[in-house]
N, C-alpha and C positions, 0 to 999 in steps of 0.2 A: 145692755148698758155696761159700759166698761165698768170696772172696781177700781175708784181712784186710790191713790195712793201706792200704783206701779207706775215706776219711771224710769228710762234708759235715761243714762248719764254718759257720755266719753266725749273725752278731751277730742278736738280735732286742731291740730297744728298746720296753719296755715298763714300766710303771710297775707297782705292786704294791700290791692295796688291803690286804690283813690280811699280818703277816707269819709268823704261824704258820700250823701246816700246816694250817689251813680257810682255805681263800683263794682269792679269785677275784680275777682280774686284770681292774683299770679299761683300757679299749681306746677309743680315738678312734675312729667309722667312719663312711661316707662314704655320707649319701644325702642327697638333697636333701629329704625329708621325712622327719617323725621314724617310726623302724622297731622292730620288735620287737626287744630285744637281747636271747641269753643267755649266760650267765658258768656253767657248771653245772661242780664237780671232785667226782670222788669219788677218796679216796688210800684205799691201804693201811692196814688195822687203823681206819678210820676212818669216820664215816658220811658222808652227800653235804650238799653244799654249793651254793647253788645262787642266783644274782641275775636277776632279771627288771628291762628297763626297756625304755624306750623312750628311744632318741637324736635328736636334733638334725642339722644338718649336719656335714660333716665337721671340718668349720672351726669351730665354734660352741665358746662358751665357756661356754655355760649347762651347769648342771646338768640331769642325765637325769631323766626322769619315772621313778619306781618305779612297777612292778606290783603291788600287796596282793590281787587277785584273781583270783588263776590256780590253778588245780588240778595240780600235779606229780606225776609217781608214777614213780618207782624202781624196778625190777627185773631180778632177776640171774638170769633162767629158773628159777627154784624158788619164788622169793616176791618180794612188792613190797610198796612200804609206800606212803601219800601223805605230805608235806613238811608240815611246819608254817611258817607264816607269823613271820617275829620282828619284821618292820620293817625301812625303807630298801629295801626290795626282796628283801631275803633269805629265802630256805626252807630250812630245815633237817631230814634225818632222821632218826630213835633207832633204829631196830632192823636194818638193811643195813649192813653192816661190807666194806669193802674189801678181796678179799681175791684173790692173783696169776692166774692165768691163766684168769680170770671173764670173761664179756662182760656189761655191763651196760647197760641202757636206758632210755630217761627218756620223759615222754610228758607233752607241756605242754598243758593247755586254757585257751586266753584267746582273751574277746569272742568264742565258736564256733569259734575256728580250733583244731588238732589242729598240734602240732609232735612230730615222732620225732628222737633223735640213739642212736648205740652206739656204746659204747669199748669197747676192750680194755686189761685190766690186764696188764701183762707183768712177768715176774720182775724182781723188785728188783733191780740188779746191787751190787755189793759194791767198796767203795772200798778201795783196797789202801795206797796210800799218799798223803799231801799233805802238802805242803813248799814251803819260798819263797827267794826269796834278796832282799835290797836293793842298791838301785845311785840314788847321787846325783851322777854322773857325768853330762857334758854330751854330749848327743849330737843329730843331728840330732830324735828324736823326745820328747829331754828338752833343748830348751836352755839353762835356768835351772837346770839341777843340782838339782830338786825330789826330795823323796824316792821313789822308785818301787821297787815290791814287785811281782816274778815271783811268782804263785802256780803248783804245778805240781802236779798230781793223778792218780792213775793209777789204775783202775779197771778190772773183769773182763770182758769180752765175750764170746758165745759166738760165735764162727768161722761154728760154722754155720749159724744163724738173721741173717735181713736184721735186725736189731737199732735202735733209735730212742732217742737220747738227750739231755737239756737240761741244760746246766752254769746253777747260778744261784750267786753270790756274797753273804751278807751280811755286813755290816760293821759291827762294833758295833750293832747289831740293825734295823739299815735295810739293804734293798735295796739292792746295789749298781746304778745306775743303767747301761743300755747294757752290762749285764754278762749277759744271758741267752742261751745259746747252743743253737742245735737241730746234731743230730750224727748221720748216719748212714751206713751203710758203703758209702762215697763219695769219691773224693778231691776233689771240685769244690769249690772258695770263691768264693763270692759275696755281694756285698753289707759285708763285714765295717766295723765301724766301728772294731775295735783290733787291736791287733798279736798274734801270737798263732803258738803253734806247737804243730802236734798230729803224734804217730807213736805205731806200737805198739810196746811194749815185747819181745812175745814173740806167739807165737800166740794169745790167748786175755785179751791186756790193752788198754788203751787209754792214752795219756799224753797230757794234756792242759794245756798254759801259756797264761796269760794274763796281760799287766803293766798294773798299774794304778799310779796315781795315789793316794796315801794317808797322813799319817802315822803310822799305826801301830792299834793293838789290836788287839781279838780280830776273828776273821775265819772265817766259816761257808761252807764248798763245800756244793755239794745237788747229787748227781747224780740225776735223774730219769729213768726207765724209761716210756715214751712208746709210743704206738700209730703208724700212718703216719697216721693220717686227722687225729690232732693236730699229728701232725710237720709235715703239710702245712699245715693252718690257720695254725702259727706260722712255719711258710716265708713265705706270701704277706703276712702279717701283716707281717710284718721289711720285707718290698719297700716295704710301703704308707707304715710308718712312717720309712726311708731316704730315699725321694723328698719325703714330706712336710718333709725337715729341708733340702731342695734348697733354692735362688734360686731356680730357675725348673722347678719341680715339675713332672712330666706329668700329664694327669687322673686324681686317686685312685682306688680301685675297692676295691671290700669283697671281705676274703679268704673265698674258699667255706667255707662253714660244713660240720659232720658233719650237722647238725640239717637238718631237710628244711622245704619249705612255705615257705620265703623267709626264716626266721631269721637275724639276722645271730648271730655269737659262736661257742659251742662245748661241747663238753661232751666230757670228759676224765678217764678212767682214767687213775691215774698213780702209782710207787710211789717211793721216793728211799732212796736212803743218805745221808749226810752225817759229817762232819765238820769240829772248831773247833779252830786254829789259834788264837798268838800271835803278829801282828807287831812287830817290835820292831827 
């Protein structure tokens, strides 16, 4: 049985291409010639979603080459389907529905090569409560007396399972930027870009703060339910995009993919709860 009240906390700074829940995440990575990328989610109650491209340097400002001919296939050990093509590099599927404690698998064919990745879907967990407070008060980490809003959110954990989780914030219907967190039962912090305070509440909860910068409306927490093989793509992920915000950056390195055969990216079971708040 694990011993609650260890939790990995760090910021992962990432931008967000769709903001509903079919979405894959735009990712800067780092090679010196352009490489296969995949962006593949399949969520809860919902079908897969899935971006093919090929990237640039890490550094480069161009836009990615999309893939339009690659063969995808989907399957959850009983059935599979193939993707349909829509454009911009997107596949989409109709008949594979997301659904909790599934392992699922993808299987890419482009130009003869064969790419594998598998996630596992883990139980939704269940957000108990979220709440905020405001503070326009001068402090070393506010010195202009700007409006700032504590969000705080508590959410259920099982004790006995190693458990994987990602806080995302939205804010009047945009992503909150530098607001996505990976979480697992750990107490180590690294890397963090905000302030931030996590405990548990009792045996079997999680309580999770973070203060942002904002003035005011509605405001959406996403608690996400995460595999480790994601949890780690968006560990190294965070590292890559931390040092890149550096003066004097170390040499970037592309974080290990689930996908095999040299894929950069990731592909990702993943379930949420949520809830919307007013700040005011």
């Amino acid at each position: 049985m694990m011993i609650m009240g260890k939790y990995f906390l760090i910021a992962v700074a990432i931008s967000i291409i769709l903001a509903s829940c079919e979405e894959v995440i735009d990712i800067d990575l780092n090679s010196s010639d352009p490489v296969f990328v995949v962006e593949a989610i399949i969520y809860k109650d919902s079908v897969s979603l899935v971006r093919l491209t090929r990237t640039t340097s890490y550094f480069s400002l161009e836009e990615p080459e999309f893939i339009e001919d690659a063969s995808i296939i989907i399957s959850d050990g009983t059935s599979s389907e193939e993707l349909t093509y829509t454009g911009n590099g997107y596949y989409t599927g109709s008949t594979i529905i997301g659904a909790e404690e599934r392992t699922y698998k993808i299987e890419i064919i482009n130009d003869g090569n064969v790419y594998e990745g598998i996630s596992y879907l883990p139980l939704e967990t269940d957000i108990i409560s979220v709440r905020y407070s405001r503070d326009e008060s001068q402090s070393i980490f506010n010195p202009y007396g700007e409006t700032m809003f504590t969000i705080t959110s508590e959410f259920i954990d099982n004790p006995d399972k190693d458990d994987f989780y990602m806080v995302r914030y939205i804010l009047d219907g945009e992503v909150l930027k530098n607001s996505y967190y990976v979480l697992t039962e750990d107490n180590a912090i690294n890397g963090s870009v905000n302030n931030f305070n996590i405990n548990n509440a009792d045996n079997d909860t999680i309580k999770f703060s973070e203060w942002m910068f904002y003035e005011g409306g509605e405001a959406e927490v996403q608690i996400f339910s995460i595999d480790e093989s994601v949890y780690n793509y968006f560990l190294q992920l965070n590292d890559v995009l931390y040092w890149k915000r550096r003066v004097m950056p170390p040499t970037p390195y592309n974080p290990v993919s689930n996908i095999n055969n040299g894929a950069l990216g990731y592909f990702a079971a993943w379930a949420y709860d949520s809830e919307i708040i007013i700040l005011e």
